[in-house]
N, C-alpha and C positions, 0 to 999 in steps of 0.2 A: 504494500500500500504506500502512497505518497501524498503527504499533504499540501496543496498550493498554498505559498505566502501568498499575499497583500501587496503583490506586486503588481499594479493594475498597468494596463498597457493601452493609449489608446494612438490609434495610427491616422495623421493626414498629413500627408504630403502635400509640400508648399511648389509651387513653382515660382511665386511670387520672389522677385530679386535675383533669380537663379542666376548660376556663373558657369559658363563650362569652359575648360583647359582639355588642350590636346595631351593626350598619351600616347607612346609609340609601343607599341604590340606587348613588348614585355613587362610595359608600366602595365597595360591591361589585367595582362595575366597576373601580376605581384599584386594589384589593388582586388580583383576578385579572389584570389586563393591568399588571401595573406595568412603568411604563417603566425601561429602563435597565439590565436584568437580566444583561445580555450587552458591557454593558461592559467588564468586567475579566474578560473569556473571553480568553484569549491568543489571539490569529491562529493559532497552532501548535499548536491543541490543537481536535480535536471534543468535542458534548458526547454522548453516547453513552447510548439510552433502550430499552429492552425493551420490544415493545408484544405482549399476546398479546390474543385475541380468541378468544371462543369464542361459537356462534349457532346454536343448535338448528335455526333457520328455514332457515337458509344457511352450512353447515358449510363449503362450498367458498370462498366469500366471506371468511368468518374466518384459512382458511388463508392463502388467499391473503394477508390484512394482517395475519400475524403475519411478526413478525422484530425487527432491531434496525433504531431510527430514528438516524439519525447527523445532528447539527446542527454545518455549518462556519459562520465566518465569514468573509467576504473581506477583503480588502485594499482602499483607496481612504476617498474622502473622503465617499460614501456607499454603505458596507462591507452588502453581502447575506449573509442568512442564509440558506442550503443546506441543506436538508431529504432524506434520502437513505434509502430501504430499503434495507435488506441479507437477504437470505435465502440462508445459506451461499456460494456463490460468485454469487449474482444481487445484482444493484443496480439501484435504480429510482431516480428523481428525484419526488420529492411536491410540489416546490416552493422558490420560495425570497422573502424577505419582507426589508424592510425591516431592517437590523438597529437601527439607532437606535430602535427605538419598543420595544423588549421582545423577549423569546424566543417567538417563535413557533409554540411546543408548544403553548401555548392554543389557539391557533387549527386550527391540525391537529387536535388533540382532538376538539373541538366539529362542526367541520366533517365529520373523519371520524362520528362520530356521528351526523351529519344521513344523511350516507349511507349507511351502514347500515341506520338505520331504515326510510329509503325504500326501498331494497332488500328488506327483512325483512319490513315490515310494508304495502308500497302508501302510497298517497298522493302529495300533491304535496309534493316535495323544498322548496319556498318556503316553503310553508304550513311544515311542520318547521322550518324553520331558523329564521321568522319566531321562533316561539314559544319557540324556544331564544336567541336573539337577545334576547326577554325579559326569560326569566329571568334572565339574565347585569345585569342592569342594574336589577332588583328590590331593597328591602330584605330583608336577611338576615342570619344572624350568623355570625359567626367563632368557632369553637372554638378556642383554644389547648390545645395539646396538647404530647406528646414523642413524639419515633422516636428508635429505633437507627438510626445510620447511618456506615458507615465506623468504625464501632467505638466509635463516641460518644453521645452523648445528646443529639440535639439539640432546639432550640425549634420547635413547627410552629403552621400556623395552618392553618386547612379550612374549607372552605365548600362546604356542599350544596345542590344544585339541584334542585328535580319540576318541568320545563316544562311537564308537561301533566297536573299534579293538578287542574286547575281548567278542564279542557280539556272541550268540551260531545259533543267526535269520543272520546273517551277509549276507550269500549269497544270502538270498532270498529280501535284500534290494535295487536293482537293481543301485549297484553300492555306495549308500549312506551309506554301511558298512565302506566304505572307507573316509567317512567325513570329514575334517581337519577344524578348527577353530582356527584362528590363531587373538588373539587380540595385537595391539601393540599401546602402551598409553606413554605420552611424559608430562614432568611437565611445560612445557613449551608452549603447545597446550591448547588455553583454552574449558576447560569440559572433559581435560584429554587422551581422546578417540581421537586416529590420523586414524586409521586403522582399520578396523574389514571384516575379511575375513572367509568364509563360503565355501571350495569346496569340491566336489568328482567329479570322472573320470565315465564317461559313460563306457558300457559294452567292453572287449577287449580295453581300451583304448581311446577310442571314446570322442566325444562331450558329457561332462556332465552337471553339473551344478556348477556356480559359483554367487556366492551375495559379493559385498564387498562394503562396508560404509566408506570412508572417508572425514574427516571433509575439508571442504571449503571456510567457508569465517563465519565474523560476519557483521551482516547485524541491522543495528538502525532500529529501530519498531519508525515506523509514528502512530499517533493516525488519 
């Protein structure tokens, strides 16, 4: 069992004053995977993430990955990071990663994203990821921005992705040509990770598919 603090969380993203600065591929890559985000996560506390999903193509699919994402850490000399569905009394295991290299919610992200796709729209799952794999490592820019959160104002930084704007398959992706991934991370959010959004537009505009992850609350680990 785990009890949630009183760590209340509320999320709006500003664009109001926004700043963006160019980054060159590997600024990208360093600014989305930054190491060490999970350092000063107590052992005794989850970090506790909202994931809802919604998918015209595959409503059952959506359901199925919504719930709350729960990230432990362990204990030892190299401490894993536990990755955990929850849907009301069910719990799944998603995975668990490395914790020394960063919080692992990117990666879940990106990867559940790959799978969807391929579910949603055909294709080969490789081919997808390849191209998402990409993107992530592209020049890009950072917007500086503000959110509400936990009752304060904080500083954010976001960076958006089209892995397949330039993509030669694009139309035959039934709408997921059009993908946007848009991460927005805050020094001030612990595990770094505030936001992570995943959408495209169903055909003519339509009901498509949307996934977005944000962080929620920290929650003490009962033994």
């Amino acid at each position: 069992m785990m009890r949630v603090t009183s760590f209340l969380v509320g999320v709006a993203l500003s664009c109001a004053a926004a700043m963006a600065a160019p980054l060159s591929g590997q600024e990208t890559y360093d600014l989305l995977f930054r190491n060490g985000t999970l350092d000063d996560v107590s052992r005794d506390q989850s970090l506790v993430y909202e994931r809802q999903v919604s998918n015209a193509l595959a409503p059952d699919a959506a359901e199925r990955d919504s719930g709350k994402v729960a990230l432990t850490v362990g204990e030892g000399e190299s401490p894993l990071a536990v990755l955990e569905l929850r849907q009301g009394e069910k719990y799944r295991k998603l995975g668990q990663f490395p914790a020394s290299v960063g919080n692992p919610m990117i990666m879940f992200f990106y990867e559940s994203t790959v799978r969807d796709m391929a579910e949603s729209a055909g294709g080969s799952k490789f081919y997808i990821r390849n191209r998402v794999k990409e993107a992530l490592v592209q020049p890009n820019e950072v917007t500086m921005g503000e959110a509400e959160f936990d009752g304060q104002t904080v500083q954010t930084q976001t960076v958006t992705m089209q892995p397949f704007a330039e993509d030669p398959n694009r139309a035959q992706m039934r709408g997921f040509g059009d993908l946007k991934l848009t991460v927005t991370m805050s020094e001030d959010v612990p595990g770094w990770y505030l936001n992570l959004v995943a959408e495209a537009p169903g055909p003519e505009g339509s009901a498509g598919y949307r996934s977005e992850v944000t962080f929620e609350t920290l929650e003490e680990v009962t033994q």
